[in-house]
C-alpha positions in Angstrom: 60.0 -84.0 127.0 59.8 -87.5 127.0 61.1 -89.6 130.1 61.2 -93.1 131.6 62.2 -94.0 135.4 63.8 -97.0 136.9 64.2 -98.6 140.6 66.7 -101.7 140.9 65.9 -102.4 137.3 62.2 -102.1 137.4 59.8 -99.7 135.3 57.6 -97.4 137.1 57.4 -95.0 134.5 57.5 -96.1 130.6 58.3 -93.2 128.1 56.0 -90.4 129.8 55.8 -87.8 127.3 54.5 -84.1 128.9 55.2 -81.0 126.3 56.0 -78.2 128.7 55.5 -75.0 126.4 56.6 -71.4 127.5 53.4 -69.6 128.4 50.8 -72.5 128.9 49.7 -74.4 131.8 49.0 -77.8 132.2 47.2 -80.3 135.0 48.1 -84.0 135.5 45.2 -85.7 137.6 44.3 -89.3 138.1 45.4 -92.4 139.6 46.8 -91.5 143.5 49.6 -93.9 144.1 53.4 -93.5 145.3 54.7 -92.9 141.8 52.5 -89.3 142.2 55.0 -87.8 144.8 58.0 -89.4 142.2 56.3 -87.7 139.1 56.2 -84.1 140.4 59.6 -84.4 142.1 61.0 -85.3 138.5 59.3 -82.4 137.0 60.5 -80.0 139.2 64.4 -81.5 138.0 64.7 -82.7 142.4 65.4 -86.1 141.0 66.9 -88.8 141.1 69.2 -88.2 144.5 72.1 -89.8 144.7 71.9 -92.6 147.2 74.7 -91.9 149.8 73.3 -93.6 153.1 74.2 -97.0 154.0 71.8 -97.3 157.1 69.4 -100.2 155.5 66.6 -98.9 157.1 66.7 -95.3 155.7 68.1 -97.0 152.6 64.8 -98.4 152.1 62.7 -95.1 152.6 65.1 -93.4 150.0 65.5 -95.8 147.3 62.5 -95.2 145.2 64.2 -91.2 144.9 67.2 -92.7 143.9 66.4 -94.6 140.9 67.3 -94.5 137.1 66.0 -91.5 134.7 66.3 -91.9 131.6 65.4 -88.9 129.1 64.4 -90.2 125.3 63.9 -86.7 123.7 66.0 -83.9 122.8 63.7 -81.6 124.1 64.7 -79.4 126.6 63.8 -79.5 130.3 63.1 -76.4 132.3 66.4 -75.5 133.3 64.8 -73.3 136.5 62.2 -75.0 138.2 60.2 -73.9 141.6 58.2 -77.0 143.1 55.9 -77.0 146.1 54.8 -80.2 147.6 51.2 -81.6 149.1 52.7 -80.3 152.7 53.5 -77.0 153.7 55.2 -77.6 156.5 58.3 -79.4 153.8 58.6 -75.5 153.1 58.7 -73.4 156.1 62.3 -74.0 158.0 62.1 -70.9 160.1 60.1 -69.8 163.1 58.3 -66.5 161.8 56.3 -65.8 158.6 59.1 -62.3 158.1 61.9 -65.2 158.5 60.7 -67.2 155.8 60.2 -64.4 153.4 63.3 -62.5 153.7 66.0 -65.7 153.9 64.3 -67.9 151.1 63.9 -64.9 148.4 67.2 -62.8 149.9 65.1 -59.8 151.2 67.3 -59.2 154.3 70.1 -57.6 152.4 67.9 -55.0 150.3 67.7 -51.3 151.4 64.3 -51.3 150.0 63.0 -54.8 151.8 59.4 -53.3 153.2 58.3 -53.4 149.5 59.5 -56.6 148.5 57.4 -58.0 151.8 54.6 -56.1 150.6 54.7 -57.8 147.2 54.9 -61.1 148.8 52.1 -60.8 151.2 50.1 -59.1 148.5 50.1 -62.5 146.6 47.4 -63.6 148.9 45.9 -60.4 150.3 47.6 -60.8 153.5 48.5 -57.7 155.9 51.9 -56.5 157.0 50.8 -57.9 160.9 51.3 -61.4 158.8 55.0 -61.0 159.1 55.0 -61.0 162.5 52.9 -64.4 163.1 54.9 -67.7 164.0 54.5 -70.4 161.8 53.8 -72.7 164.8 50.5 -70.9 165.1 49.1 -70.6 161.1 46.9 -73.0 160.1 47.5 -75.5 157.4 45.9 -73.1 154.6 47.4 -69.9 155.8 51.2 -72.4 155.8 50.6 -73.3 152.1 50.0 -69.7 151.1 53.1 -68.3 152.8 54.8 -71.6 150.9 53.3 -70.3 147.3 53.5 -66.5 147.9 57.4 -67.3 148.2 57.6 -69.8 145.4 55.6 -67.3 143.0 58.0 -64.7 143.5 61.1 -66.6 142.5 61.8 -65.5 138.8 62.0 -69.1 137.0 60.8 -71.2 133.7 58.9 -73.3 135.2 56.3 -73.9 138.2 55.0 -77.4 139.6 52.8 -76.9 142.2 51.4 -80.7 143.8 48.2 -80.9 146.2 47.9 -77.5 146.4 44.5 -76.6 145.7 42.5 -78.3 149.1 44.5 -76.1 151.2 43.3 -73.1 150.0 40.0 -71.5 150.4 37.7 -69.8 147.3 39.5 -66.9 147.4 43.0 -68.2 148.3 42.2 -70.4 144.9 41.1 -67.5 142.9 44.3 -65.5 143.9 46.8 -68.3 142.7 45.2 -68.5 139.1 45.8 -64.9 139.0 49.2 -65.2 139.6 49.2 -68.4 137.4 48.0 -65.8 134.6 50.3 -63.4 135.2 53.1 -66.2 134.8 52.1 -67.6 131.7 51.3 -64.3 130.2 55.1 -63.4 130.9 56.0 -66.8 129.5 56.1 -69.3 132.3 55.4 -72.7 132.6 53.0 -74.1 134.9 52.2 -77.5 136.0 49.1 -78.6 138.5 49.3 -82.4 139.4 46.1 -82.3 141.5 43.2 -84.4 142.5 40.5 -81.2 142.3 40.1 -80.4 139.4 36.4 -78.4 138.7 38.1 -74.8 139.4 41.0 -75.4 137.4 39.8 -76.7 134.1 39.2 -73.4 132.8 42.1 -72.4 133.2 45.2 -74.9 131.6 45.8 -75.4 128.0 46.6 -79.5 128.5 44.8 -82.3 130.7 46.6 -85.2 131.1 45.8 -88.0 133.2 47.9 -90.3 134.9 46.9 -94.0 134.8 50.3 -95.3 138.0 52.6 -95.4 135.1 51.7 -93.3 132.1 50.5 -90.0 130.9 47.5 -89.4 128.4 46.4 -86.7 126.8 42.5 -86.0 127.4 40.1 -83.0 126.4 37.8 -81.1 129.3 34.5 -82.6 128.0 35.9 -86.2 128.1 37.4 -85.6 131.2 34.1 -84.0 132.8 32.1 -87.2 131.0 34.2 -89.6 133.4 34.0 -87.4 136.6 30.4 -86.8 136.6 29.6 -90.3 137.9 31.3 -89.4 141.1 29.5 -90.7 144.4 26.1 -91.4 142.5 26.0 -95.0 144.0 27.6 -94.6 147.5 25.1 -91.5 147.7 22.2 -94.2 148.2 23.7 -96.0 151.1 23.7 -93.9 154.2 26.3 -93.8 156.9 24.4 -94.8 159.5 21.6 -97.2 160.0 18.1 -95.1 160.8 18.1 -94.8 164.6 15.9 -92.5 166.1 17.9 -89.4 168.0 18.8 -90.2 171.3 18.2 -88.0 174.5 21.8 -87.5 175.3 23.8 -85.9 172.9 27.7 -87.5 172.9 29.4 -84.1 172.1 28.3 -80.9 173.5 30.5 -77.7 173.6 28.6 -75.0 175.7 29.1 -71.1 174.7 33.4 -71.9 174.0 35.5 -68.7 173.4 38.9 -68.4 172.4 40.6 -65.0 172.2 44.0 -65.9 170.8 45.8 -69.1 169.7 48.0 -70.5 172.6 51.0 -70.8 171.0 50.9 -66.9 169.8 52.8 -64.7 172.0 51.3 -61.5 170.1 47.6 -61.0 169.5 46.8 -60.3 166.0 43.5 -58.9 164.2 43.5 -61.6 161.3 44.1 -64.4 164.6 41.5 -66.8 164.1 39.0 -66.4 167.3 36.3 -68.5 168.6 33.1 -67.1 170.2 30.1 -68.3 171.8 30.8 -71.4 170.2 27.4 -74.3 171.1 27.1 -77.6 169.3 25.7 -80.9 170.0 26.5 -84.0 168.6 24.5 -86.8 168.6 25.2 -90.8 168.1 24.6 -92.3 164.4 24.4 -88.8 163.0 27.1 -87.3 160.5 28.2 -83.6 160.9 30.9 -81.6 158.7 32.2 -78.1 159.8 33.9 -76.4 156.9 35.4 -72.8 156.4 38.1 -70.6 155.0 41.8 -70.6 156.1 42.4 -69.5 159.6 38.8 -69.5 160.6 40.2 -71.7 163.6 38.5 -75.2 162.5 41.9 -77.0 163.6 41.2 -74.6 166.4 38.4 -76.2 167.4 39.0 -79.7 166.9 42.2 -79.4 169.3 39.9 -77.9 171.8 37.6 -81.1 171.5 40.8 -83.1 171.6 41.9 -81.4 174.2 45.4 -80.2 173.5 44.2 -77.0 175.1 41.7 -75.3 176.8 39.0 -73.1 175.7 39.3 -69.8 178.0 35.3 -69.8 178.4 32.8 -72.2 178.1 32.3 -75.8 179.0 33.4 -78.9 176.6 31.2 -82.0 177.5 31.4 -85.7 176.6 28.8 -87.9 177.7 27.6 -86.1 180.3 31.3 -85.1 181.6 33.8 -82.3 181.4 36.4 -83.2 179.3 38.9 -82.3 181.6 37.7 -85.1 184.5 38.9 -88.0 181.7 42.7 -89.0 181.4 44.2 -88.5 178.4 44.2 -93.0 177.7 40.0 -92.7 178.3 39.8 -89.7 176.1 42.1 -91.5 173.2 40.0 -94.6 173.9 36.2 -92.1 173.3 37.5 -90.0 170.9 39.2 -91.2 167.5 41.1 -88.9 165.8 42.7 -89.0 162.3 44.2 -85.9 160.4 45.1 -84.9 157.0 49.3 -86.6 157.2 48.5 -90.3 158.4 52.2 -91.0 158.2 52.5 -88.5 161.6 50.6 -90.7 163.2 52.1 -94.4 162.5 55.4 -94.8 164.7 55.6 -98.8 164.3 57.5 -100.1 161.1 55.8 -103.1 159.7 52.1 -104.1 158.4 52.8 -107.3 160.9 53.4 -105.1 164.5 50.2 -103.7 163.5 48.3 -106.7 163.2 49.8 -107.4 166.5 48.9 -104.3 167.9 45.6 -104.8 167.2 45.5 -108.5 168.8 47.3 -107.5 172.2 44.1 -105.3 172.1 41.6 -107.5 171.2 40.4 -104.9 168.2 38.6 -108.0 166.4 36.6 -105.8 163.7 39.5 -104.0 163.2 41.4 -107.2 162.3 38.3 -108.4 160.4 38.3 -105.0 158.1 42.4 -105.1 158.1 41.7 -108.6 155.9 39.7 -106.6 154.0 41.3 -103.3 153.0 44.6 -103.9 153.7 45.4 -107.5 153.7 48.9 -107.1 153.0 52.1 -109.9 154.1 53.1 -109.0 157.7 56.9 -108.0 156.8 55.5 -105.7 155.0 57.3 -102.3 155.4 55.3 -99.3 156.2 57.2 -96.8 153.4 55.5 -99.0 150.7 52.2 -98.4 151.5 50.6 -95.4 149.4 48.7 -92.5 150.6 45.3 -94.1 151.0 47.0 -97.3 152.6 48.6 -95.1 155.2 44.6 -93.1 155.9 42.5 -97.0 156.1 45.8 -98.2 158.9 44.8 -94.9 160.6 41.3 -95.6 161.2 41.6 -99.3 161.8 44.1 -97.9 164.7 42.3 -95.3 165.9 38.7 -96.7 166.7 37.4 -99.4 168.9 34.3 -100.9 170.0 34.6 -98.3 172.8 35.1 -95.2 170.1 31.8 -93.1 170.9 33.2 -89.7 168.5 35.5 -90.5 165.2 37.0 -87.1 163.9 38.2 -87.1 160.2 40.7 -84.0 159.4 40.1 -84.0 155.6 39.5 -87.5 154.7 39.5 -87.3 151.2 42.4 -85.2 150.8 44.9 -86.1 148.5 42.9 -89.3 147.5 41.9 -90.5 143.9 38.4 -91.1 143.1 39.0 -94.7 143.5 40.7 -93.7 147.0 37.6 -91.7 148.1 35.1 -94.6 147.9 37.2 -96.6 149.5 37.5 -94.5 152.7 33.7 -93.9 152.4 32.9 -97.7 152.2 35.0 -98.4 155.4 33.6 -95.1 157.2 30.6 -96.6 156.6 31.3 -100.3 158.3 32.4 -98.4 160.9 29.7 -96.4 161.6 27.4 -99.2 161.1 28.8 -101.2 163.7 30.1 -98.4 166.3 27.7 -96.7 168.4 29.4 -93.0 167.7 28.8 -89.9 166.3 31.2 -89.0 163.4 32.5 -85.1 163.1 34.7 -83.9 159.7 36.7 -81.3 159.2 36.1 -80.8 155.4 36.4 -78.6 152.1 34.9 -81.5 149.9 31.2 -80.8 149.8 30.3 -83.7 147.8 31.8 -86.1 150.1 30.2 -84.5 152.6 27.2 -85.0 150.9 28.0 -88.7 150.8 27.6 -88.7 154.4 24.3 -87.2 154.6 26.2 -84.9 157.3 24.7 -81.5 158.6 27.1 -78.8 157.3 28.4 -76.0 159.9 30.4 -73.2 158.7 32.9 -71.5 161.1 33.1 -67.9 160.0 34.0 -65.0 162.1 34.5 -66.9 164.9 30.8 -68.3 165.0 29.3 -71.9 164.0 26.7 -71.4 161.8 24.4 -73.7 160.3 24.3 -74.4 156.7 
């Protein structure tokens, strides 16, 4: 199939060409920009839309869905197509995981429905006491396997699955190539359009890398030669300047427990439970807690963040409860950005921003907005891309005042490019900042990057790596 896309009369993609066999699998990867989202939605036969809204400033969020495809082969498209996006939640319309299941794949109306759940759950290894869990309290990972579980058991040609991989843990990976396998073997299409790339490499027919605009065709060696490069020279700066440890830790979380997610109104045996959790965190030092889905990472962070309480234990920051600050102090300590940046920008222009920043005297913030984004101020906030939206988000979110910075998968959904980016204005930061920096991260490289000590949350327990 060979392609080219319009909007208002301008190229954003020129004659793509992608041969989608029967029975083979292929993975897209590359440059990170808005066209990305455009690319896998045109794959997956969701568009163009027609543009039927005549409010301008929705008009203006839609109009790059609503442009001008033009197809310049005879080849034939997958006529069935099954897409799942970079967020789960675009997926899950319904308040239980048994909702989900049985109106998006029609189980409700079989006599024999307890064994289609089965097969669905099985996907992923998850037990029948899954059905039962709201989707208010599942974690990000245990969201995007109830999203593919349901898109793998839909009976179509073809399968485009986009920024799927960082949500799921080593096994949760594994589990979808099976079933990737299985698809091709019964002569499915598949198509990965992904930033990670090590795990699945073995396992499609065609790379192809994206350069904002194009497709190319590469092999695995070539592609291998050009990734291994990756965060050899940021490696030899270090996040923070060499201080010497200080006294006082800025963080401490004394023997937290957690029996049960708050929002659950049934306790469940696979519910993510914190125990005897202790950890310090100290000023200029780096720290990275990672683990599988549902281990209760998010969990934790929200405890530190305080959206709610831990049932035991003490949370401390600088040498006070967290529960004597109000809610403006603890914004103004504790910086917090997570994996959808869009969630957390409300305002609509580059310009209120800038503004925003002035009325509160943020001068580094201004001085690194010049820097990495230095864009005009009418500047609408729909055009920026993916890694535009996560550098607006930090430059909001700390302040000479900031004394912890929490990163909820920073490099998620970035580029290579995109990732040194981030790590170079981490580091400003945390060379100017007098803080202590915690991530929440599956990307042990990166991690790496930022000399940070590794915890792993596993059973409930923090354990040092």
């Amino acid at each position: 199939m060979r392609f080219s896309y319009s909007v208002a009369g301008q190229p954003l993609f020129q004659s793509i060409y992608l041969a989608i066999e029967r029975g083979r699998s292929h993975l897209i990867t590359g440059t990170e920009n808005n066209q990305t989202t455009l690319l896998g939605g045109i794959l997956a036969n969701l568009l163009p839309v027609e543009a039927s809204i005549d409010v301008s400033a929705i008009q203006s969020l839609i109009t790059p869905y609503t442009g001008t495809l033009t197809r310049e082969s005879e080849e034939s498209w997958p006529q069935n197509t099954v897409y799942v996006s970079t967020d789960p939640d675009r997926h899950l319309l319904f308040s239980t995981v048994e909702e989900e299941i049985s109106v998006q794949l029609g189980i409700r109306q079989k006599k024999n429905r307890s064994a289609d759940y089965k097969a669905v759950l099985a996907v992923f290894s998850l037990d029948e006491s899954f059905l039962e869990r709201r989707i208010a309290t599942l974690s990000g990972g245990e969201k995007m396997k109830v999203a593919l579980a349901i898109a793998l058991m839909q009976p179509v040609d073809c399968y485009v699955f986009q920024g799927v991989i960082p949500w799921l843990d080593q096994t949760g990976r594994m589990q979808l190539l099976k079933s990737v396998q299985a698809i091709t073997a019964r002569g499915g299409a598949v198509i990965f359009i992904e930033q990670e790339t090590q795990l699945l490499l073995p396992y499609v027919e065609t790379i192809l890398e994206f350069d904002g605009q194009s497709l190319q065709e590469t092999s695995a060696d070539v592609f291998l030669k050009n990734q291994s490069v990756y965060f050899q020279e940021e490696q030899k700066t270090p996040i923070f300047k060499a201080f010497s440890t200080p006294s006082q830790p800025i963080l401490v979380l004394n023997q937290v427990a957690l029996s049960a997610h708050p929002f659950s109104e049934i306790s469940h045996a696979s519910q993510p439970l914190l125990h005897d959790i202790s950890l310090s965190l100290y000023r200029h030092r780096a720290y990275c807690i990672v683990g599988d889905n549902g281990s209760g990472k998010s969990t934790l962070i929200q405890m530190i963040f305080r959206v709610f309480k831990p049932q035991q234990g003490h949370i401390i920051l600088q040498q006070r409860e967290l529960q004597q600050y109000t809610r403006q102090r603890l914004n103004e300590l504790i910086c917090y950005v997570g994996q959808f940046p869009a969630r957390q920008l409300t305002l609509s222009t580059i310009g209120q921003y800038r503004q925003a920043m002035q009325q509160s005297r943020r001068v580094f913030s201004l001085i690194l907005m010049e820097q990495y984004l230095n864009l005009p101020d009418d500047f609408p906030l729909a055009g920026l891309s993916f890694l535009q939206m996560k550098v607006l988000c930090l430059l909001m979110g700390f302040s000479e005042e900031t004394r912890l910075m929490i990163l909820d998968e920073p490099t998620w959904g970035l580029d290579q490019s995109g990732r040194r980016v981030i790590l170079q204005l981490i580091r400003e930061i945390a060379q100017k900042i007098d803080m202590a920096l915690l991530i929440v991260s599956h990307d042990d490289s990166f991690a790496r990057a930022c000399q940070a000590d590794i915890l792993r949350l596993k059973n409930g327990a923090l354990i040092s790596c």
